[in-house]
N, C-alpha and C positions, 0 to 999 in steps of 0.2 A: 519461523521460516516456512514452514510446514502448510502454516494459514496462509502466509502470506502468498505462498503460490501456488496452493486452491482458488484465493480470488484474486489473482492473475488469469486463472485456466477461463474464468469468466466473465473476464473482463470484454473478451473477444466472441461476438457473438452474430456478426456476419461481417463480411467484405463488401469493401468497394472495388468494381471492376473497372477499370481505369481505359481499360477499353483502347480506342484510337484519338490521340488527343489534336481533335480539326476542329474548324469551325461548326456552327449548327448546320450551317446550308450545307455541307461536306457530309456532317452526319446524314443528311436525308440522303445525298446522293450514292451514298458507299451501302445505304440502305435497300436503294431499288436496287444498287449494281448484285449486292450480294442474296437481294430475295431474287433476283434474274437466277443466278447462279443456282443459289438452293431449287427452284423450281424445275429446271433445266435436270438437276442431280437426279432427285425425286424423280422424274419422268422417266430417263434415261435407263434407271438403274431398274424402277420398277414394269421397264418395256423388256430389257432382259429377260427379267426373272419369268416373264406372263412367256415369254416367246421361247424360254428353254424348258418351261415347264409343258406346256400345249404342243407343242411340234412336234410331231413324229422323228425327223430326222435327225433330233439334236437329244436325244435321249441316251447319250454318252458320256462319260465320265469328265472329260470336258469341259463339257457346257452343264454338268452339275455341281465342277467345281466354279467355275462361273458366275453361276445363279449363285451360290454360298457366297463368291466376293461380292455380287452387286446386292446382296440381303445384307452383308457386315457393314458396306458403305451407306449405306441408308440410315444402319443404328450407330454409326460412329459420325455419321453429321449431325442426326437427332440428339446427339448429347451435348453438343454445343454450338451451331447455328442459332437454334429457333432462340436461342438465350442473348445473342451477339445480335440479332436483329431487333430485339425487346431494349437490349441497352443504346442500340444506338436512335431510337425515337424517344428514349426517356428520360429524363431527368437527374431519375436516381439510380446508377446503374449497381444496384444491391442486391447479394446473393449471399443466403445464410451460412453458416458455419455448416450446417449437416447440409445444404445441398452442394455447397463448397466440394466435400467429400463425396458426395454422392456422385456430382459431374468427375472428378475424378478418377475415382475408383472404376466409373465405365470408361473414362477415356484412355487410363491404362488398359483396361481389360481389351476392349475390341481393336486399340492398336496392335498389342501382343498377339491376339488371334490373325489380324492382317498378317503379320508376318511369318505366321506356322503355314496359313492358309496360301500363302504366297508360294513358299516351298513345298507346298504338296500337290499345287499345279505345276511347279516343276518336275516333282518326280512323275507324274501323269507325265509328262513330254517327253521325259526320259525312257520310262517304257514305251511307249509309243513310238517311238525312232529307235533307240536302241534295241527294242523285244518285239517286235511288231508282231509275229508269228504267235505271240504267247500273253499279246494284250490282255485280251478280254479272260481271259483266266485270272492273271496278274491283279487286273484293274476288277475284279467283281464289284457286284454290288454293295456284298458286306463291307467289302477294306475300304471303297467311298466312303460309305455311311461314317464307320469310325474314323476315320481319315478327317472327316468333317467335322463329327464330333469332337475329337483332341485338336482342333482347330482353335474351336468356337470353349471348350472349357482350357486349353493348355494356359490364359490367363489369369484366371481365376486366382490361385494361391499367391503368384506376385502380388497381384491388385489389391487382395485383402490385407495384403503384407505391409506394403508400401501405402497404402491411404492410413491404414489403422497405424502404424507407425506414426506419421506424417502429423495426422490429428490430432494424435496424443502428446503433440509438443507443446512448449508453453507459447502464447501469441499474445504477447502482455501490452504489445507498445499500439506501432501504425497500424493499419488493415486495408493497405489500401494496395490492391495486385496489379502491378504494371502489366497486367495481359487484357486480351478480349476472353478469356475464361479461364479455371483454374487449372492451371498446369502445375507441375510439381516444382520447378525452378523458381518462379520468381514467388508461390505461396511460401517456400522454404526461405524466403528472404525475410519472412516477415518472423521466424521464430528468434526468440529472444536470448536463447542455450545453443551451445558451440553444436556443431550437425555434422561433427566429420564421421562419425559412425553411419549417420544415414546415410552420409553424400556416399560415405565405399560400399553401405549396400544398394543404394540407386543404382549404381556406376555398377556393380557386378551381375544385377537383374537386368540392364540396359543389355550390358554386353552378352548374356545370355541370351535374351528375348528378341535382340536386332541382331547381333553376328551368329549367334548357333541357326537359327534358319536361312540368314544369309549365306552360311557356308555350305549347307545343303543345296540351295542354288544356285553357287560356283559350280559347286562336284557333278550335281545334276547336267549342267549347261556345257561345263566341260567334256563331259562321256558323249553330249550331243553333237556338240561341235567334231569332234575327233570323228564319230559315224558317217555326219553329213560329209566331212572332208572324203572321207573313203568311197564313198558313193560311186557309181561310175557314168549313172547319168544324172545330167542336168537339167533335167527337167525335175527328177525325183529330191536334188539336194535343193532347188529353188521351192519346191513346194514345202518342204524339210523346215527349211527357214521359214515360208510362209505363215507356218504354223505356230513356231516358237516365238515373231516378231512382235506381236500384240502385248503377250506375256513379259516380255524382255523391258518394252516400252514401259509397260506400268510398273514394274521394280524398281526400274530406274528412280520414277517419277518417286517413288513411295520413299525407299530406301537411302535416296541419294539429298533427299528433305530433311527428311528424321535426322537420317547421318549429321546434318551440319548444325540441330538442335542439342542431339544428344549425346553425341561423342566427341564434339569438341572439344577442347580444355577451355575452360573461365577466357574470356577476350574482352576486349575493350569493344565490341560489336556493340553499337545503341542500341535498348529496347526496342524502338519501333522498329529498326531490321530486322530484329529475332522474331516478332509478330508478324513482318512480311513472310518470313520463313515458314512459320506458325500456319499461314493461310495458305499455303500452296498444298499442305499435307493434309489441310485438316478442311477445305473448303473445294479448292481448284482440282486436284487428284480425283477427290471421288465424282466431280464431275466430269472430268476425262474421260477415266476408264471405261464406262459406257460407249464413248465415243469413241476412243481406241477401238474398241472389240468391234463395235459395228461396222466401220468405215473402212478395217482392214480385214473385217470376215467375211465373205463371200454368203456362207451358210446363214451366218445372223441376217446379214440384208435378207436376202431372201423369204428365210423367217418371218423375220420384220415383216415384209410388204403380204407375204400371207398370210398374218395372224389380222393386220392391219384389213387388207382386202374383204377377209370373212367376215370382221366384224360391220364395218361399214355396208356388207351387203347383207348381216342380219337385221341390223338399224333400218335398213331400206325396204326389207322384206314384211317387216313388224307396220313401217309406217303405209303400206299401201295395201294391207291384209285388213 
């Protein structure tokens, strides 16, 4: 028995990504649609990060947790776009058993961090409206720093948990993953031994890693809202909101995706819905966000057209020197 499922364990030694099942001509076209997109992300995110890093006046806590989202949205596309656009020009849409795990284990890891890094821009807003007087003590530099860091490591020991688990099961039969990359649900379809131990610790690492930071950004948004209510002018509660609206918009967008992948019970939902699902968190989000921030911040436009302005007139200065 013993042998026989050692070579079973290797029998399985890459996946077919099953990807979007269209026509060829569909394939090319969801191809440019979604290299627009990727290109657009990439731009977007790394205009951010150049325009809160170089500016003088965005040198806040802020807009350095900001630059941390639009840095995590950049490495949480790189782990599955540039891979979703190679399958849909190719033939043979194959991906090994170890990069299987590889894309994985970072697509747990930088979603987990989105969501610590999510609530630690709400607790910035939180002291800022509710502490204002005692901000910049509160918010030092050092508690960013780590703040960012237990962001960017808080997923690490899931990740490691949940891939090496995951891996280690027998994959004796099909190998063929109804997704456009490997996600944990449908590669778990393909183990050949009963998975209810995994599915209760998916389901408890789920609900730690999307509800324990979500519930931080209730409590946070709550103590907000009840300040702003208290306000007595309104100019100061519209600016109040101003501030929080960009923030609020992207959780939505983030949390209210995931939510309908990950915490819903088993349904009769068709694959290819659950991958529409799939792409809004994992492709369209992190091309928003950018765009959220810019179009309702005042400070980033500005930014923007000054960091933009300068360099076009060091290009100009170089070319007529």
């Amino acid at each position: 028995m013993k042998s026989k499922l050692n070579r079973n364990y290797s029998e399985v030694t890459e996946f077919i990504l099953l990807g979007f099942r269209t026509s060829p001509e569909m394939q090319v076209s969801l191809f440019i649609l979604f290299l627009a997109i990727y290109t657009v992300t990439l731009l977007g995110n790394f205009l951010i990060v150049t325009v809160t890093s170089v500016d003088p006046a965005l040198q806040t806590p802020m807009y350095f947790f900001l630059r941390n989202l639009s840095l995590l949205e950049v490495c949480f596309t790189l782990v599955m776009v540039p891979k979703m656009l190679v399958d849909l020009v190719s033939p043979r849409k194959i991906i090994s058993f170890v990069g299987c795990g590889t894309q994985m284990y970072f697509f747990f890891l930088f979603g987990s961090s989105e969501c610590f890094l999510l609530s630690m821009m709400a607790y910035d807003r939180f002291v800022a409206i509710c502490n204002p007087l005692r901000y910049s003590v509160i918010m030092n530099r050092s508690l960013c720093w780590w703040m960012a860091m237990g962001s960017w490591m808080s997923g690490v020991p899931v990740s490691m948990l949940q891939t090496a688990w995951m891996m280690a099961l027998p994959f004796c039969g099909p190998n063929a993953v109804d997704h456009f990359f490997c996600d944990g649900p449908p590669v778990l379809k393909l183990v050949t031994v009963d998975t209810t131990m995994y599915e209760m610790q998916a389901l408890a690492s789920t609900l730690l890693f999307i509800m324990f930071p979500f519930s931080l950004i209730l409590v946070s948004y709550t103590r907000i809202i009840i300040t702003i209510l208290r306000m007595s002018s309104a100019t100061g509660r519209r600016k109040s909101f101003s501030t929080c609206s960009s923030h609020l918009i992207v959780v939505s967008l983030f949390y209210g995706t995931a939510s309908l992948t990950y915490l819903r019970p088993k349904s009769n939902q068709s694959p290819e819905s659950k991958k529409l699902v799939s792409l809004s968190y994992t492709v369209i989000t992190p091309m928003l966000n950018p765009i959220i921030y810019s179009l309702r911040n005042n400070e980033v436009k500005g930014a923007a057209k000054r960091t933009i302005t300068q360099k076009t007139s060091e290009e100009t200065d170089m070319l007529t020197s």
